[in-house]
N, C-alpha and C positions, 0 to 999 in steps of 0.2 A: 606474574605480569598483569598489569589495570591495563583496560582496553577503554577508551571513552567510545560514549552513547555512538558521535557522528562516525567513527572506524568502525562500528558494528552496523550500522547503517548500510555504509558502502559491500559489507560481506552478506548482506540479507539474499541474494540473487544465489549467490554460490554456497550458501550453509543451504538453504532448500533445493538448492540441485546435486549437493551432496559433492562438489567439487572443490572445496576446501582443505588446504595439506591439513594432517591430523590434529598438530600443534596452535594450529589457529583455530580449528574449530572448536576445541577443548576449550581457550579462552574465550570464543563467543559465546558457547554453551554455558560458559561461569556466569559470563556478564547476563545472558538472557533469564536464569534462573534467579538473579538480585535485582535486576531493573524491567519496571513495569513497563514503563515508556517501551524500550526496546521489543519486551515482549509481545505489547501491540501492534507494534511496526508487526513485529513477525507475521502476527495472526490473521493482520491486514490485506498483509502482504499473499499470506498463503490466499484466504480469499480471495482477493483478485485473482490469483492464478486460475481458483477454481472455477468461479463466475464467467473467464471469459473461454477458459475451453470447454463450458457446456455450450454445445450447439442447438440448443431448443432457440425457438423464434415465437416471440410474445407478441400476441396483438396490442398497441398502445388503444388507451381512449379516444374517442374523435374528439378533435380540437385539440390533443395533446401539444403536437409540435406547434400551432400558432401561440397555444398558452406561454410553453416555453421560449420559442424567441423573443413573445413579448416581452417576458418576465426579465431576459438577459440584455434587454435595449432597455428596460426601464433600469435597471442596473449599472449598464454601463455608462447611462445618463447619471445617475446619482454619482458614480467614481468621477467621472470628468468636472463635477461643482466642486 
C-alpha cells in the first residue's frame, strides 16, 4: 500500500509516541525511509518535542523583546500593503 506525504503528516504525533496499529506504522516507516520531505517533518517534529520539554530558562539579550515586536509590526505593516 502508497501512503501520500499529507496521511503521514497527520500520523507524525502517534508514530513518535509509539501509538500506531502495527500495519500503519510499517507503511509510515516505508514512506519515511523514501521521502525526504516526510523525514524532516519527523526530525522537526521530534525537535520540538525535545526543545520544549527542556526546562532550562535562558536569559534573552536586553532590547530583545522591543527588537522583536518591532521587527513583527514592521512585518505586519508590509503584509497589510
Amino acid at each position: 500500500m502508497v501512503i501520500e506525504c499529507k496521511h503521514v503528516w497527520n500520523y507524525i504525533s502517534e508514530y513518535l509516541d509509539g501509538t500506531l496499529p502495527e500495519e500503519t506504522r510499517t507503511i509510515v516507516q516505508r514512506h519515511l525511509e523514501h521521502c525526504e520531505i516526510c523525514s524532516a517533518i519527523l526530525d522537526s517534529t521530534r525537535n520540538i518535542i525535545i526543545l520544549t520539554a527542556d526546562d532550562r530558562v535562558f536569559e534573552l539579550p536586553v532590547g530583545f523583546s522591543e527588537r522583536l515586536h518591532a521587527r513583527i509590526d514592521l512585518e505586519l505593516a508590509e503584509t497589510e500593503r
